[in-house]
VMD Tcl script that builds the backbone (N, CA, C; Angstrom):
set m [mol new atoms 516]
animate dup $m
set s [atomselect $m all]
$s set {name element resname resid chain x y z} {
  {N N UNK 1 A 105.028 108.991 89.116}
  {CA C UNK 1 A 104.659 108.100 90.196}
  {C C UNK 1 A 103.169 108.247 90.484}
  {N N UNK 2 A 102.303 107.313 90.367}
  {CA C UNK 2 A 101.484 106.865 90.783}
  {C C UNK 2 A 100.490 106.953 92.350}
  {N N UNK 3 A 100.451 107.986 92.620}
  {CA C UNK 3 A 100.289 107.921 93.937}
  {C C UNK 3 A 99.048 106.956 95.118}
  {N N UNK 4 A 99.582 106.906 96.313}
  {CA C UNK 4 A 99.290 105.382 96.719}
  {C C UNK 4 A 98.201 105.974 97.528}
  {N N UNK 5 A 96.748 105.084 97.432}
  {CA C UNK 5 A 95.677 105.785 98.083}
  {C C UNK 5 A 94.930 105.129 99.343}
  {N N UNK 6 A 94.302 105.692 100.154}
  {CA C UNK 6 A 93.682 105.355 100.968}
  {C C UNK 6 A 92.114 105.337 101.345}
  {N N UNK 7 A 91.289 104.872 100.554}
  {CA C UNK 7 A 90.059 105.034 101.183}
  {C C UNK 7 A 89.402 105.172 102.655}
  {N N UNK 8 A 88.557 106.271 102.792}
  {CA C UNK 8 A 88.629 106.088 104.290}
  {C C UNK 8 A 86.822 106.581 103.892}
  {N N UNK 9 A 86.094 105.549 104.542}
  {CA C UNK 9 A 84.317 105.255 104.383}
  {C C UNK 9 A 83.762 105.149 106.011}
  {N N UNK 10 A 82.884 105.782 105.777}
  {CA C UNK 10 A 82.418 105.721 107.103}
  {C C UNK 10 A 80.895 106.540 107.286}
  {N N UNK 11 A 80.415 106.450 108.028}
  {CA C UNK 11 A 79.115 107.479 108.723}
  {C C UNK 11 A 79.256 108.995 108.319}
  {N N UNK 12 A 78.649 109.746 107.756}
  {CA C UNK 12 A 77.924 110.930 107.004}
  {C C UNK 12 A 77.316 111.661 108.402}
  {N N UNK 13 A 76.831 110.927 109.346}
  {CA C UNK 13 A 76.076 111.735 110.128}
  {C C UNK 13 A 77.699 112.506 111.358}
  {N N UNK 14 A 77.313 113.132 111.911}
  {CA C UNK 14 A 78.680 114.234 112.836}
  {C C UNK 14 A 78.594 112.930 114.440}
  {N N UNK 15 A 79.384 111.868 114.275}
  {CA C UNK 15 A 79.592 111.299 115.209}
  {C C UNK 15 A 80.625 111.715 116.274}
  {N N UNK 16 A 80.690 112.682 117.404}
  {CA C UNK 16 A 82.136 112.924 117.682}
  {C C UNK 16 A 83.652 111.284 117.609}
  {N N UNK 17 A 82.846 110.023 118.608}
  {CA C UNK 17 A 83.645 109.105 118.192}
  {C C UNK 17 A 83.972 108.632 117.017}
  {N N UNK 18 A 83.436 108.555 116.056}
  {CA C UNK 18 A 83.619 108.258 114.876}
  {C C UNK 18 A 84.375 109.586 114.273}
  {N N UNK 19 A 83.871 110.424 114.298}
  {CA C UNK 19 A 84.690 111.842 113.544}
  {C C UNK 19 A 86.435 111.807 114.290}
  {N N UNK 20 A 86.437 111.410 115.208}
  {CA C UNK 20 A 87.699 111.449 115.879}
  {C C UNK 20 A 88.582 110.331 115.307}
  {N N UNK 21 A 88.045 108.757 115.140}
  {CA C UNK 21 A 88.816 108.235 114.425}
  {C C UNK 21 A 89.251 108.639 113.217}
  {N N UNK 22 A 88.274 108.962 112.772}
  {CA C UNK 22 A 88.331 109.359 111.138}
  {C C UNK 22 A 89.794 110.489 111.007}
  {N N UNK 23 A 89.512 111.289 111.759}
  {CA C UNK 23 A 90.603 112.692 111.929}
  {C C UNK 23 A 91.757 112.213 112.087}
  {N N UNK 24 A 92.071 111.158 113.040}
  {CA C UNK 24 A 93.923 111.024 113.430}
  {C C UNK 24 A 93.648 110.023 112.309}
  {N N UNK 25 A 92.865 109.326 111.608}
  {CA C UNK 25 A 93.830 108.171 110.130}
  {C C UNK 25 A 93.787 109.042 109.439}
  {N N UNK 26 A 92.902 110.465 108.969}
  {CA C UNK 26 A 93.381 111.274 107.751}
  {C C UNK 26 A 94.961 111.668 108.161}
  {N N UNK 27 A 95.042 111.886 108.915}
  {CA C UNK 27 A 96.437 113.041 109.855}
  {C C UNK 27 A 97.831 111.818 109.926}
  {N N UNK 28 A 97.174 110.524 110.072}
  {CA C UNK 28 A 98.379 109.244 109.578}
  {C C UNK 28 A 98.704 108.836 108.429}
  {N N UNK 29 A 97.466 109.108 107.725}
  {CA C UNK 29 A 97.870 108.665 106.305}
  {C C UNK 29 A 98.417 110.074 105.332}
  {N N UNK 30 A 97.664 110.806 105.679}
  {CA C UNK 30 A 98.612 112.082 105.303}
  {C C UNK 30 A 100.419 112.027 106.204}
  {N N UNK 31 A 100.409 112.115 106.788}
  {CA C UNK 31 A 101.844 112.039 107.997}
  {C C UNK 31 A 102.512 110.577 106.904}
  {N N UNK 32 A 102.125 110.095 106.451}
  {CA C UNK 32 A 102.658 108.696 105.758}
  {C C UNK 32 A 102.885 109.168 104.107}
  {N N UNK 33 A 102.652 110.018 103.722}
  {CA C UNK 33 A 102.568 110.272 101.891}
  {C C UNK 33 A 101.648 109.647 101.032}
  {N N UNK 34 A 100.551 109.188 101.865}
  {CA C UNK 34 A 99.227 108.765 100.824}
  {C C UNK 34 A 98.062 109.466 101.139}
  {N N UNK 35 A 97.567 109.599 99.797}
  {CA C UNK 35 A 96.594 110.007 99.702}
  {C C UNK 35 A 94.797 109.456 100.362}
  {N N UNK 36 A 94.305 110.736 101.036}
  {CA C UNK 36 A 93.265 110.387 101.324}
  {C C UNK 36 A 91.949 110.276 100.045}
  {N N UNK 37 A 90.883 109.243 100.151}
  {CA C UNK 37 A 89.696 108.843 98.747}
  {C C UNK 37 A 88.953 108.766 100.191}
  {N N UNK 38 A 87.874 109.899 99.063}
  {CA C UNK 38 A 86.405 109.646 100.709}
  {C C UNK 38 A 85.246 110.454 99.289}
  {N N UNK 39 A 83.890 110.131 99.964}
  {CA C UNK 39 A 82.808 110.549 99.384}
  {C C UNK 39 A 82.833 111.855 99.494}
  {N N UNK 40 A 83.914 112.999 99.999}
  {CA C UNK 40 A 83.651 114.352 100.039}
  {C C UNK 40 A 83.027 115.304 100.591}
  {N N UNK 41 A 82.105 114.296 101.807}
  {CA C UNK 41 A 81.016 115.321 102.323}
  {C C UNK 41 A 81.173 115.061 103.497}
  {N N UNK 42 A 80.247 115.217 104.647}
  {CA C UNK 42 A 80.406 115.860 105.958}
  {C C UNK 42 A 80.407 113.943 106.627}
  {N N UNK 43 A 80.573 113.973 108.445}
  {CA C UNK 43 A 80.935 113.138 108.565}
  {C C UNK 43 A 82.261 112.528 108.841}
  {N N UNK 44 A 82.101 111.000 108.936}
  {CA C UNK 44 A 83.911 110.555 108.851}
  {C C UNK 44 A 84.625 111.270 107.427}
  {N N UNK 45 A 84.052 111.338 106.084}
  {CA C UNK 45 A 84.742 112.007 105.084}
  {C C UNK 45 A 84.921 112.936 105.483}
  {N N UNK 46 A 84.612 114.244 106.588}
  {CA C UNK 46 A 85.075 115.396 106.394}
  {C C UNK 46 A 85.880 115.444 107.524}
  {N N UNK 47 A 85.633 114.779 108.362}
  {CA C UNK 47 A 87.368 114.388 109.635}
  {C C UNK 47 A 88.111 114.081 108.707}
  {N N UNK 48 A 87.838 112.881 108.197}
  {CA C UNK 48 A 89.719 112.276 107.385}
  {C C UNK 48 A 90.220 113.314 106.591}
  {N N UNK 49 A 89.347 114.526 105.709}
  {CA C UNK 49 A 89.828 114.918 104.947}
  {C C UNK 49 A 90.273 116.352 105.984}
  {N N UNK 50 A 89.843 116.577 107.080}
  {CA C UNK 50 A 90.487 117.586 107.967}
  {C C UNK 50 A 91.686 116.898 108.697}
  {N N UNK 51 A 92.030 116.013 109.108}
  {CA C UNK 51 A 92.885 115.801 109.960}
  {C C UNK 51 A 94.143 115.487 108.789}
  {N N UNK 52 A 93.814 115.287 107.411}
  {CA C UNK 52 A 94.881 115.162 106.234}
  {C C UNK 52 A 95.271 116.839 105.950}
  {N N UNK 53 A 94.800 117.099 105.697}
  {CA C UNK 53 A 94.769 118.558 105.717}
  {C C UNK 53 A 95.720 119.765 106.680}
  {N N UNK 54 A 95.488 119.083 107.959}
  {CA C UNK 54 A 96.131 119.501 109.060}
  {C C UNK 54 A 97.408 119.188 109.185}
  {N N UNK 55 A 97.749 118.611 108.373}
  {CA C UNK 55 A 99.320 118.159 108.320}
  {C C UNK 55 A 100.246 119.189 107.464}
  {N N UNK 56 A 101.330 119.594 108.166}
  {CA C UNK 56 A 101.723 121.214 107.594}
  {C C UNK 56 A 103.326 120.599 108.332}
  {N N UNK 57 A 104.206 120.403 106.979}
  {CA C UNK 57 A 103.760 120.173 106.105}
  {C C UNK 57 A 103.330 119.175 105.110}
  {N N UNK 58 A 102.545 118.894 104.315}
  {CA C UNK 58 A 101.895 117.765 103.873}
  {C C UNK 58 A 102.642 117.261 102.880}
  {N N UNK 59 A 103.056 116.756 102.887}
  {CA C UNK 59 A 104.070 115.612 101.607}
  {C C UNK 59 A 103.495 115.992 100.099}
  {N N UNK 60 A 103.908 116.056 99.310}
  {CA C UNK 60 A 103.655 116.594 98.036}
  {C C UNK 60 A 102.580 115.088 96.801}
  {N N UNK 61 A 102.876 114.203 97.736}
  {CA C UNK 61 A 102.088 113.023 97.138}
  {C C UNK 61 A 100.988 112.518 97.928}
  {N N UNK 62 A 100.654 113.643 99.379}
  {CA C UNK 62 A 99.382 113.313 100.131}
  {C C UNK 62 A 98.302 114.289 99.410}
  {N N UNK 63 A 97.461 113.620 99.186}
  {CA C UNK 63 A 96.386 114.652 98.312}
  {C C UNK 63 A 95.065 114.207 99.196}
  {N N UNK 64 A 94.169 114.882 99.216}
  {CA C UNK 64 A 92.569 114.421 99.375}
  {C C UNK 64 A 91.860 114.833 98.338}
  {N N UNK 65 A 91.451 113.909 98.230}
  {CA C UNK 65 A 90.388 113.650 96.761}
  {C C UNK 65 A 88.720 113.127 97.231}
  {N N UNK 66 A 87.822 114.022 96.794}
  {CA C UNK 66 A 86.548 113.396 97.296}
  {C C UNK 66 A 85.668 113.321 96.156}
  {N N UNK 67 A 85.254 112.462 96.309}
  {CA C UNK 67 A 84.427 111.606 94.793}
  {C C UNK 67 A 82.811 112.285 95.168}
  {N N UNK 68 A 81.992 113.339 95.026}
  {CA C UNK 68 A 80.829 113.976 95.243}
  {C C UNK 68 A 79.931 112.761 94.525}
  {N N UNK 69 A 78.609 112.881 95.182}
  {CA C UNK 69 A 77.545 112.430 94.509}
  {C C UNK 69 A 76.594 112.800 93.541}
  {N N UNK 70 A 76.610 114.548 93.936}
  {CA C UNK 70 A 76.099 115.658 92.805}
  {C C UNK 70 A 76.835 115.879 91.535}
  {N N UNK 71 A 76.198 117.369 91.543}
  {CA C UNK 71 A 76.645 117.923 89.911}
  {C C UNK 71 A 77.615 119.106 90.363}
  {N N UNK 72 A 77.784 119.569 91.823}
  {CA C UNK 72 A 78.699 120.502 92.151}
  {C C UNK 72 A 79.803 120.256 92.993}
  {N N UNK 73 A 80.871 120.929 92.498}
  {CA C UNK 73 A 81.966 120.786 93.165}
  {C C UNK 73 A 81.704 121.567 94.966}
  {N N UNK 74 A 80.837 122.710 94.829}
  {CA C UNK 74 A 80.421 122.931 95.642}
  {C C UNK 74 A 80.116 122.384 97.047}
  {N N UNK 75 A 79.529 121.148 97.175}
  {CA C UNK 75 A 78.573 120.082 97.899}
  {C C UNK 75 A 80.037 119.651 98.861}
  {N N UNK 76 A 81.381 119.796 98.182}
  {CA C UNK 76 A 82.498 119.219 98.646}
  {C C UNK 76 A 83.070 119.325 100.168}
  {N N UNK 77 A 83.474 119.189 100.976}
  {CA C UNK 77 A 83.698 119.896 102.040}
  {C C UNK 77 A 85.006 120.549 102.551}
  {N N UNK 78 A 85.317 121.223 102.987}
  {CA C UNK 78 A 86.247 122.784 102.457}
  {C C UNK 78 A 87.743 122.001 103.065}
  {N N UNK 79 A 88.183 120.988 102.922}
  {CA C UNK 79 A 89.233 120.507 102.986}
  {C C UNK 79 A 89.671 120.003 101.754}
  {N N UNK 80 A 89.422 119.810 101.140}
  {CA C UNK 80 A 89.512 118.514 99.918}
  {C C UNK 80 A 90.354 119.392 98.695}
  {N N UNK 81 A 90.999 118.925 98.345}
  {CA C UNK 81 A 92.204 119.198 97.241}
  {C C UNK 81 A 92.077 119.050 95.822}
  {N N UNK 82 A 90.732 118.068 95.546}
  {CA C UNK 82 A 89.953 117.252 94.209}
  {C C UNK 82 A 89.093 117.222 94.550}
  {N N UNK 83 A 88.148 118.156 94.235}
  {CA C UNK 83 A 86.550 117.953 94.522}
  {C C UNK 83 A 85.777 117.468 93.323}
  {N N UNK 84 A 85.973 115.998 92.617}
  {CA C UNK 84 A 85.218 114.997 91.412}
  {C C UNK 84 A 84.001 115.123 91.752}
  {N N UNK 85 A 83.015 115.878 90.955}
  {CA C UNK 85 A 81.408 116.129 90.765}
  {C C UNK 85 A 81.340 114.784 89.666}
  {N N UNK 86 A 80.543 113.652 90.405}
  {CA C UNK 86 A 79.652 112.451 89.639}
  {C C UNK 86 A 78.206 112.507 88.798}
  {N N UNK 87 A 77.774 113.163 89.713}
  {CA C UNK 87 A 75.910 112.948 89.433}
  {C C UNK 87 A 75.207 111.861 89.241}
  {N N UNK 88 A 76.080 110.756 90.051}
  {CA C UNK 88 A 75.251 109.380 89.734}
  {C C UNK 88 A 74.636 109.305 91.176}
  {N N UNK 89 A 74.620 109.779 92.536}
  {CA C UNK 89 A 74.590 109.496 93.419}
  {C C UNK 89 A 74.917 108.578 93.997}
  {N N UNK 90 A 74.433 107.734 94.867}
  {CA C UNK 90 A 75.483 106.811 95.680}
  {C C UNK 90 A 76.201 105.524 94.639}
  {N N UNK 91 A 75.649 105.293 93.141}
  {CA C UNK 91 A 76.799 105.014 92.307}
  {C C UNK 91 A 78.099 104.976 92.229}
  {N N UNK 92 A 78.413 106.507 93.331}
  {CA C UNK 92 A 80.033 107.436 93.323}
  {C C UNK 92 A 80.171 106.092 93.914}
  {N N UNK 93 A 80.073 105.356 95.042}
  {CA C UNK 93 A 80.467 104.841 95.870}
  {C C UNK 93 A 81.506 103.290 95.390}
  {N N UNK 94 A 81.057 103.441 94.147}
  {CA C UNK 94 A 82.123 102.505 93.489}
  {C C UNK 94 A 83.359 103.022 93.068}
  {N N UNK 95 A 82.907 104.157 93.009}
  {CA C UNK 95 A 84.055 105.066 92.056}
  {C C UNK 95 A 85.261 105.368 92.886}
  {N N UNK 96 A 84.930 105.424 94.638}
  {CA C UNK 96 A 85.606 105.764 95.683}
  {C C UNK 96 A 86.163 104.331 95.783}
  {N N UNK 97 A 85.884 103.072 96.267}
  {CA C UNK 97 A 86.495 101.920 96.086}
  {C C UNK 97 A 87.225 101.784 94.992}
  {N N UNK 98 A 87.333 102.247 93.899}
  {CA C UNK 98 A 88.050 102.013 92.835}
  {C C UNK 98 A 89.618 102.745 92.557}
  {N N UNK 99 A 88.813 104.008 93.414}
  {CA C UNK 99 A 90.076 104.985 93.277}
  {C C UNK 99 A 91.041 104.933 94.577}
  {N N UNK 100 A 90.555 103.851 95.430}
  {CA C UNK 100 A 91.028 103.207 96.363}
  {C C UNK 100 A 92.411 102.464 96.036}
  {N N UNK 101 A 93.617 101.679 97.063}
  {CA C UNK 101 A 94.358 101.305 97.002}
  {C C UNK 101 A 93.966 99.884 98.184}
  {N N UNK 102 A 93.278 100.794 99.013}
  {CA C UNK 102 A 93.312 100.095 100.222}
  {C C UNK 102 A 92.118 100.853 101.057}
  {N N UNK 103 A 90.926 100.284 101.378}
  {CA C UNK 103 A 89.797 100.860 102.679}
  {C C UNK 103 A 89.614 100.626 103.533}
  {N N UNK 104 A 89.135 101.822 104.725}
  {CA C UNK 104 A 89.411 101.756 106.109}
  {C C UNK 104 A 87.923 102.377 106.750}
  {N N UNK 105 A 87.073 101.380 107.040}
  {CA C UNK 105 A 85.993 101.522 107.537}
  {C C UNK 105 A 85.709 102.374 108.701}
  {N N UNK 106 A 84.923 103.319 109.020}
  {CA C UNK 106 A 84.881 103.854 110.566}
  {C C UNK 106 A 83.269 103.726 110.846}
  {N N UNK 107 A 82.755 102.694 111.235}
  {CA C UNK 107 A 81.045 102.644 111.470}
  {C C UNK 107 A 80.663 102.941 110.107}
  {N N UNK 108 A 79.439 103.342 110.121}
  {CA C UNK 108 A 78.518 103.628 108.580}
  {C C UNK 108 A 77.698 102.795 108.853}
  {N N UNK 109 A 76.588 103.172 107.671}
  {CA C UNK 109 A 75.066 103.039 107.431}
  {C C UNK 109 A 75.449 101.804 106.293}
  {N N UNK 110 A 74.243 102.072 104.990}
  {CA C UNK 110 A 74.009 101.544 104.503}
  {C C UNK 110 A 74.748 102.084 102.999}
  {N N UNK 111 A 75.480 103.309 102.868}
  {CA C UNK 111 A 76.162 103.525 101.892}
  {C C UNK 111 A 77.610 102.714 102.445}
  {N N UNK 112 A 78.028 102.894 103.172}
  {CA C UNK 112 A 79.341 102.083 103.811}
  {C C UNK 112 A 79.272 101.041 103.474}
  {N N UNK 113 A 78.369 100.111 103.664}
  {CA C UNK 113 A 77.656 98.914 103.665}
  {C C UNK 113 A 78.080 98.309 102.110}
  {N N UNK 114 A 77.240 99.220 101.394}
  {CA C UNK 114 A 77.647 99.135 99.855}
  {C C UNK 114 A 79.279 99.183 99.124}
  {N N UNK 115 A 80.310 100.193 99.898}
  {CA C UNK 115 A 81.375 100.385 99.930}
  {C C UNK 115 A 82.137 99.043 100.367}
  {N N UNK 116 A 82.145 98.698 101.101}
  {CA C UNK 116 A 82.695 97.328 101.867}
  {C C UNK 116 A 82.318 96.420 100.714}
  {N N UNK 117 A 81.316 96.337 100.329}
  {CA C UNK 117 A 81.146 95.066 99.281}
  {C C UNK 117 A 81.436 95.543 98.335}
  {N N UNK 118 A 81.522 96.527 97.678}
  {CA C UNK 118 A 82.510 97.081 96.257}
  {C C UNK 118 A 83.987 96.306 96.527}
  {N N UNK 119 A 84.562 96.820 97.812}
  {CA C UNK 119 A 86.003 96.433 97.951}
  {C C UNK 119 A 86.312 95.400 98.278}
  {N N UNK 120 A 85.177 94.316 98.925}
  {CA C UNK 120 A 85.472 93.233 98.899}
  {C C UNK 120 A 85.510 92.727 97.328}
  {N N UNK 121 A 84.449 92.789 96.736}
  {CA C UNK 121 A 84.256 92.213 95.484}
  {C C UNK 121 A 85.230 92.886 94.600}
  {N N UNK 122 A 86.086 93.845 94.900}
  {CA C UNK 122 A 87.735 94.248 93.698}
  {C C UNK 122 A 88.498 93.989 94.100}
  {N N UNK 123 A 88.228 93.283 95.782}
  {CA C UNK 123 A 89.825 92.463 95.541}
  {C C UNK 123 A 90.674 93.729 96.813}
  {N N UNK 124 A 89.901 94.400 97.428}
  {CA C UNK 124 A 90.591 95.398 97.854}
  {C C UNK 124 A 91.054 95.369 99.526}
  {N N UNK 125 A 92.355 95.334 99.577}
  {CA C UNK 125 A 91.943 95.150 101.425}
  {C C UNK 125 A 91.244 96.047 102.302}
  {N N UNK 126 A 90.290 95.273 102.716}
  {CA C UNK 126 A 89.455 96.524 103.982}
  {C C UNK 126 A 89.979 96.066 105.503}
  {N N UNK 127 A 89.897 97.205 106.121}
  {CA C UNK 127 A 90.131 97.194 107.378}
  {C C UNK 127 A 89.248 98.011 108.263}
  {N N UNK 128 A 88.600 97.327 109.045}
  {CA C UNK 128 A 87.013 97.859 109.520}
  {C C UNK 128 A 87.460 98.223 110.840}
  {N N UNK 129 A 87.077 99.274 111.675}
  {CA C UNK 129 A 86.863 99.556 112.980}
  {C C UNK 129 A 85.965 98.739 113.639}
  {N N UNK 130 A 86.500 97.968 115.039}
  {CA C UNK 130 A 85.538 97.429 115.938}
  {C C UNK 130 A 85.237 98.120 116.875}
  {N N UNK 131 A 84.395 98.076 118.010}
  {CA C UNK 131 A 84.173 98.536 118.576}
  {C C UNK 131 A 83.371 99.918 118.623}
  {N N UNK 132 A 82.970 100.094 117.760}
  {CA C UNK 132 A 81.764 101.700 117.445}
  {C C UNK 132 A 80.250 101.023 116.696}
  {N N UNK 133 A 79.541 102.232 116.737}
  {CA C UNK 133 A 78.581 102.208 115.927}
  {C C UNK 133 A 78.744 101.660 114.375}
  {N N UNK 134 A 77.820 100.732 113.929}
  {CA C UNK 134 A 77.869 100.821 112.298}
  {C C UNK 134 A 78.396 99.676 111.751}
  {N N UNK 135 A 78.542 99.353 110.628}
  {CA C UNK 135 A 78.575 98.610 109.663}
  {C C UNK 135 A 79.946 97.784 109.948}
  {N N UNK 136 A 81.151 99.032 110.150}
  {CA C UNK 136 A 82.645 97.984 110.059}
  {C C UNK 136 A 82.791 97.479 111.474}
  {N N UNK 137 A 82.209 97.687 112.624}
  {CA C UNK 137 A 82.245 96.966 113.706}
  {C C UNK 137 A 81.726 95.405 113.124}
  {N N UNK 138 A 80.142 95.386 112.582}
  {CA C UNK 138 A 79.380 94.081 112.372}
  {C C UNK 138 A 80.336 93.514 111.788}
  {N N UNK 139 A 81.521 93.639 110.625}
  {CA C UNK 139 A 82.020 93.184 109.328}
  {C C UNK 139 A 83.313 92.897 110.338}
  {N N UNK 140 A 83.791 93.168 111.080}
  {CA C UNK 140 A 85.329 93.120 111.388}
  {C C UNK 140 A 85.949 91.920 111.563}
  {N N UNK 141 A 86.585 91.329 110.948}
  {CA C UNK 141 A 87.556 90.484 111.323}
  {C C UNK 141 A 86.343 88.893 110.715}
  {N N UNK 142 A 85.341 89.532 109.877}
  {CA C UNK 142 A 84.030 88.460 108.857}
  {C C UNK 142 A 84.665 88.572 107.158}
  {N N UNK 143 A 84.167 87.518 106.941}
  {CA C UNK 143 A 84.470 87.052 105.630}
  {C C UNK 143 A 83.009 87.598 105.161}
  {N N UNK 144 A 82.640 88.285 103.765}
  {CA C UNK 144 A 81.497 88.622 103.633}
  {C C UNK 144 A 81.367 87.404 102.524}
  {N N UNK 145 A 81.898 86.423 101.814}
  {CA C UNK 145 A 81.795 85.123 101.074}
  {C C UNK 145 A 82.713 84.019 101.061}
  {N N UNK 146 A 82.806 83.527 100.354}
  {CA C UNK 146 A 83.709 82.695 100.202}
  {C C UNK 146 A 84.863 83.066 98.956}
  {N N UNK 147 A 84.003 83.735 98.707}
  {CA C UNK 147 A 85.012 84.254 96.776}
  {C C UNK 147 A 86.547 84.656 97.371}
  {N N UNK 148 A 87.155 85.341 98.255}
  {CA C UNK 148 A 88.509 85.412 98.769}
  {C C UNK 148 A 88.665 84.460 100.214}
  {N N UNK 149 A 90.249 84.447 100.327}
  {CA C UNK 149 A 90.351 83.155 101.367}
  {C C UNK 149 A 90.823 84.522 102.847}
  {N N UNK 150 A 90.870 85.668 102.549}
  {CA C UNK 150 A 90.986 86.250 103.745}
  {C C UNK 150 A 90.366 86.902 104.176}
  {N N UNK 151 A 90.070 87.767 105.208}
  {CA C UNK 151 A 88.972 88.721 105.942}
  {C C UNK 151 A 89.222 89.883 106.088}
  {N N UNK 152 A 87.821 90.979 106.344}
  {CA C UNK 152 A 88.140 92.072 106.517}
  {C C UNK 152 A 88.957 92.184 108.026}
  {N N UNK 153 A 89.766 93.287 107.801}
  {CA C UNK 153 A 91.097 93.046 108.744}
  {C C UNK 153 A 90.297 93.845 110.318}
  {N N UNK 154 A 90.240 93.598 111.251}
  {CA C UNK 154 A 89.383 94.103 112.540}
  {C C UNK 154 A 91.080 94.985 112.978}
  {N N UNK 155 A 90.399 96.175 112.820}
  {CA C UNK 155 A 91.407 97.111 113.746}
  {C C UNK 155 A 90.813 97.963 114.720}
  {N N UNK 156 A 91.197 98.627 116.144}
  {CA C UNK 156 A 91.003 98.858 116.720}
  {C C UNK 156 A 91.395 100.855 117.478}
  {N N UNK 157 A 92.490 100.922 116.410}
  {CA C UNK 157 A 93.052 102.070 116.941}
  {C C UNK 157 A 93.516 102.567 115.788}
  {N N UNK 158 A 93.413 104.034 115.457}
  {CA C UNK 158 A 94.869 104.094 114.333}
  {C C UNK 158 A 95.968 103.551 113.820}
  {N N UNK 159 A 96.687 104.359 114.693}
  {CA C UNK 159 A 98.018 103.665 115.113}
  {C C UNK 159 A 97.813 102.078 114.418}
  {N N UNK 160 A 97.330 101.198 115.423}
  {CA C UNK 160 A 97.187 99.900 114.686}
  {C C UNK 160 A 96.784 99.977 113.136}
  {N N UNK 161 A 95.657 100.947 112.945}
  {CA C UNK 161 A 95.329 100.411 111.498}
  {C C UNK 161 A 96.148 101.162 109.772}
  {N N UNK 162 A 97.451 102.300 110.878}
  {CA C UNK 162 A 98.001 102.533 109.849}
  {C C UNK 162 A 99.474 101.695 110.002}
  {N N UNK 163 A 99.721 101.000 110.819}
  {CA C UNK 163 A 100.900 99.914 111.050}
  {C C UNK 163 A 100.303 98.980 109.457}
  {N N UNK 164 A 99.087 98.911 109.379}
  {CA C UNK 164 A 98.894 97.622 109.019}
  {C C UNK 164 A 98.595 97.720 107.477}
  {N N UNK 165 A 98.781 99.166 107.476}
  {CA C UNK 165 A 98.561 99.779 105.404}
  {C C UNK 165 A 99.955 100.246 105.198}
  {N N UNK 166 A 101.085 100.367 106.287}
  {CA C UNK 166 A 101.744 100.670 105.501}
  {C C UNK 166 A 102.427 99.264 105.088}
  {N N UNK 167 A 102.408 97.926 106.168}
  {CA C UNK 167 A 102.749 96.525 105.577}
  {C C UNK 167 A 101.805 96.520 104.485}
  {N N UNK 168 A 100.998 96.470 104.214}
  {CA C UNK 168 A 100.116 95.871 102.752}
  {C C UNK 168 A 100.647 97.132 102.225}
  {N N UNK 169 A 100.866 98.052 101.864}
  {CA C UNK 169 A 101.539 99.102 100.413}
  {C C UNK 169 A 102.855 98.571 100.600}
  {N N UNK 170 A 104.142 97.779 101.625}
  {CA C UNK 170 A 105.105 97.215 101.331}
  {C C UNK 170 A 105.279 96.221 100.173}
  {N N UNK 171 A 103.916 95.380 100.910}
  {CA C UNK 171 A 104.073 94.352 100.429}
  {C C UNK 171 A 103.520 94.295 98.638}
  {N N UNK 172 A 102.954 95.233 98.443}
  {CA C UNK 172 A 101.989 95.412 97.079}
  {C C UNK 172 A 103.087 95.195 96.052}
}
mol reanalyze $m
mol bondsrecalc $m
mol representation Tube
mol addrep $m
């Protein structure tokens, strides 16, 4: 079996609001049997991959996997289960959309930024946080072209935004 993944992209810098969302969707989507996909490093990646983590006990098909930008597994942050050393630098950031099933925006810069349009452009459903700092507030509930007929999905709470991955992994 194939296991079913969750991208979770967001702000690098230690936002407590943002780190807090990030923490209860790692801790839902872990609590759910999918796997957490994040860039591996500090930030919303290192909430989601702590609050997945924190789940005891963790389903045998919830994994966290973090796609690094370096050459060391090292750089990883001390939750993570798959620490993938790239060395392309923010390149990885396709590699994380890819190894994606489904992405879940929490604010972000301009690597997020890049992430969102990877997953728009594969076809991938995103679901952006409104209401915070950053990138998936601007994007929420926006079409970034015309190339698909639906939008990034505007969620507001956990809870809401893992109601709404486990209908799209139903429906897949």
């Amino acid at each position: 079996m194939i296991a079913k993944t969750v991208g979770i992209i967001g702000s690098s810098d230690e936002d407590p609001e943002l780190n807090d969302i990030a923490e209860e969707m790692g801790r839902l989507i872990a609590l759910a049997g999918y796997s957490v996909v994040n860039g591996g490093r500090e930030g919303v990646m290192e909430a989601a991959s702590r609050g997945a983590a924190g789940v005891n006990p963790r389903p045998e098909s919830s994994r966290i996997i973090g796609i690094l930008p370096g050459l060391k597994k090292s750089e990883g942050n001390q939750y993570l289960d798959y620490a993938i050393s790239t060395g392309i630098g923010w390149a990885r950031n396709q590699c994380v959309i890819l190894s994606s099933d489904i992405v879940v925006a929490v604010g972000g810069g301009a690597g997020t930024l890049s992430e969102i349009a990877y997953a728009w452009a594969y076809n991938k459903p995103v679901l952006a946080f409104e209401g915070v700092q950053g990138w998936s507030a601007e994007l929420a509930g926006k079409k970034i072209d015309t190339k698909r007929t639906d939008k990034i999905i505007s969620v507001s709470t956990p809870k809401e935004a893992i109601e709404i991955i486990n209908e799209i992994f139903e429906n897949m």
